[in-house]
N, C-alpha and C positions, 0 to 999 in steps of 0.2 A: 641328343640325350647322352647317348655313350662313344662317340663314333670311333673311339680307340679304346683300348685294351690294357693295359700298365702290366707290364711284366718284370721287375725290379727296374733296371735302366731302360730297356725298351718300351716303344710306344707302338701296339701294330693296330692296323685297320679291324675293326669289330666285324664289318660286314665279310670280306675275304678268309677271314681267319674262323671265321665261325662254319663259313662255307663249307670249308674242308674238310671240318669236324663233322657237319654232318652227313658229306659224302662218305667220310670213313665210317661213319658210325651207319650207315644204309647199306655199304658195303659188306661191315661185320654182322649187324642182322640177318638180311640176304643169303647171308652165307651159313649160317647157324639156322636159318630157318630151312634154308635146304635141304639139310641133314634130316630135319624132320620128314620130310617128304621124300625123303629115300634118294636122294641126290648126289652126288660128291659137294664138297663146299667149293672146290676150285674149279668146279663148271660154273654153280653162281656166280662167285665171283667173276672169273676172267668174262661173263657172259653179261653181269654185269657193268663193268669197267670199261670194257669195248662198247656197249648200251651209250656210259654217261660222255666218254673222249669223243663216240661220233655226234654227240651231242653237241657239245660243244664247240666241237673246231667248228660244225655247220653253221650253228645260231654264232658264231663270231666272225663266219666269213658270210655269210649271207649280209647281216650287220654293213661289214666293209664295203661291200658292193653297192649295196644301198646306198651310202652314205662315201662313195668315194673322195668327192671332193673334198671334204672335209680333211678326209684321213692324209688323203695325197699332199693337202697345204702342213698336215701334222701329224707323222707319221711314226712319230711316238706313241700317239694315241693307240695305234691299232695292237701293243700290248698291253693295254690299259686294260683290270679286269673290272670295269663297275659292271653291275647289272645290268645297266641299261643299254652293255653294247651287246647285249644278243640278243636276238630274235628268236623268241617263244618258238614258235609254232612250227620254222624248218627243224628247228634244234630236237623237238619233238618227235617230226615225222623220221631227221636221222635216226635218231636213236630206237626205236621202233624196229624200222629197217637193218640195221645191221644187230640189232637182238637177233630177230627172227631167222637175219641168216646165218648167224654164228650157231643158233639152234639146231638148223637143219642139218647145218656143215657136221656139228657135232651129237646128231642122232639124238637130241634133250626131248625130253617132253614139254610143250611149251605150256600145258597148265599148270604142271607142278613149277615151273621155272618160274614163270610169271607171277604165280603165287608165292613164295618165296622173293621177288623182288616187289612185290606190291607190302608183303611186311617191310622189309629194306627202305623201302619210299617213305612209310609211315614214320619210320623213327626216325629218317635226314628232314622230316618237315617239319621234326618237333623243335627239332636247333633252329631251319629257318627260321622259323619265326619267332623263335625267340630272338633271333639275330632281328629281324624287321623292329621288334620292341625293342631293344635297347638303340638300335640306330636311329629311331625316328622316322624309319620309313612307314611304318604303320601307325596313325595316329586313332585313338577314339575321339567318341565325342565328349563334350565338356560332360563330367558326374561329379555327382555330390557322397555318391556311396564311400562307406570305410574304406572300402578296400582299392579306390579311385589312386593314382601315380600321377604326380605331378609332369608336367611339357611345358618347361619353361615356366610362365606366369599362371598356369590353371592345372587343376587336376582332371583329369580324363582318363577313359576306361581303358585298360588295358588288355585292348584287345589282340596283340599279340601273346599274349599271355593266356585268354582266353581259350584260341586256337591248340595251342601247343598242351594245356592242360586236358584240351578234346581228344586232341591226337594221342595221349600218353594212356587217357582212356582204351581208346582205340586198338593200341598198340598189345596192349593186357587181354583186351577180348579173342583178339587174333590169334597172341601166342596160348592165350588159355583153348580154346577152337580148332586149333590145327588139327586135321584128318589126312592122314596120310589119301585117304580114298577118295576125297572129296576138297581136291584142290580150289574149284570152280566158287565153291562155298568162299572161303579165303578173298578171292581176288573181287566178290563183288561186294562184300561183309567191306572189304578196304574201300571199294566203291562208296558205298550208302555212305559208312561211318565220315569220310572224309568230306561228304558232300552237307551230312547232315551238321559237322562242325560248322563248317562256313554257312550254311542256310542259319544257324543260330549267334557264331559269334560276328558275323559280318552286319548284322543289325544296327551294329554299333562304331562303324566305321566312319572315319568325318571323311566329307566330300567324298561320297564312294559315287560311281556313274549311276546313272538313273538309266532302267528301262520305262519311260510313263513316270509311274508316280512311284515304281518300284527302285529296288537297288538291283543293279545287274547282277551282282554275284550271287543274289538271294534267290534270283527267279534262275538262274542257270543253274544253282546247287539244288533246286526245289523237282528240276527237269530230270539232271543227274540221278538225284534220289530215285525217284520214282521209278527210270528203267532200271537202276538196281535191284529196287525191290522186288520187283516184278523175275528180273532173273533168278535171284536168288530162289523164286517160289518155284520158276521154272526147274532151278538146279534139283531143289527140294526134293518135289514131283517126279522125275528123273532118277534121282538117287534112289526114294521109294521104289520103283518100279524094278529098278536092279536088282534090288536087295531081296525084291519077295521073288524073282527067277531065280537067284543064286543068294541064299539063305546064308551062308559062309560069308559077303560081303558084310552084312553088317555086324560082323563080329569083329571086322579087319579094323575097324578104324583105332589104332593105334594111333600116337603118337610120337612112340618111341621111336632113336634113331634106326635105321634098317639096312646104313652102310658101317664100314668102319668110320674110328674117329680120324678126323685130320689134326695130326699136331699143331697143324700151323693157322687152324682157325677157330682151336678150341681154350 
């Protein structure tokens, strides 16, 4: 559909260049939402940033390894950025792992952090996928509605668009929601919201995988959802029980910042 970008004489790649934008822009939220929650912004970040680099060199070298011969007959390939040369899931568990230990190293609270980088996440997915719609990597299926975007010879539901109009939802609830006291709220709120998006706009996915006679992503966002909620009530119930020992909490939940401002992420 768009696979490049027109920028007067240049022509850059839509997928790569969108990427970036919304690592920056997860980066900049992350870091503004931190403030919120009593944080400095350059713990977010640099906790952040160390999160997405160990991310990635993993899910690029796990990749290589996997796929040696390949890379060894063409070894250009292995700074080739498509998506398809990382592997999810180590990229995942690095990133994970060295969060938690940049947190520890640096004495963070890792709910208020994690909560803060779980808004961060919310707003670089609103780009993906708008990157997936314009590149074609996300197709719907055939529709007849107004508001249906042609691919090629037919018009189909734009379900990256769908996604990212969920997530921008999403993103309003959160920053309107933020409690400094009640981090835990936040990080599973990002949970449900993000799971509840795909259980709704993934409906409309062509050729998505089949669990049975389900769509895999539907029945996994359907699972997701679920222990959300459920913590969420947990948190609730939890929060309750503070608040009537110590009366004074629930008065705390402010919003407003509770450090200084940082020039450089304001």
């Amino acid at each position: 559909m768009h696979a490049t970008l027109a920028l007067g004489p240049l022509s850059l790649p839509t997928g790569p260049i969108l990427a970036m934008l919304a690592a920056l822009l997860a980066l900049e939220f992350a870091g503004r939402a931190g403030r919120r929650f009593g944080l400095h912004a350059d713990d977010v970040w640099n906790t952040s940033l160390l999160s997405l680099l160990a991310g990635l060199i993993v899910a690029r070298i796990w990749t290589i390894i996997q796929f040696w011969p390949v890379y060894r007959d063409e070894p250009l390939l292995i700074v080739s950025l498509r998506p398809s040369g990382f592997a999810f899931w180590p990229g995942v568990a690095a990133a994970v792992a060295v969060a938690f230990a940049w947190m520890v190293y640096r004495a963070l609270d890792p709910a208020r952090v994690g909560a803060s980088m779980a808004i961060g996440m919310v707003a670089g997915a609103i780009v993906i996928n708008i990157s997936l719609f314009l590149t074609g990597a996300l197709v719907g299926v055939p529709s007849s509605a107004p508001w249906a975007m042609r691919n090629f010879s037919e018009m189909v539901h734009p379900v990256g668009l769908y996604r990212a109009a969920g997530l921008l939802v999403l993103l309003a609830l959160l920053w309107a929601t933020t409690n400094v006291e009640r981090p835990g709220r936040t990080i599973w709120l990002a949970v449900l919201g993000y799971a509840l998006v795909h259980l709704v706009a993934d409906a409309f996915v062509r050729d998505a995988a089949l669990l049975g006679a389900f769509v895999q992503s539907q029945v996994l966002a359907l699972g997701v959802a679920v222990v959300a909620a459920l913590a969420l009530a947990r948190e609730a119930a939890t929060f309750a029980r503070r608040a009537a020992s110590a009366p004074t909490l629930a008065t705390g939940a402010s919003t407003d910042a509770v450090v200084p401002a940082d020039p450089a992420h304001t």
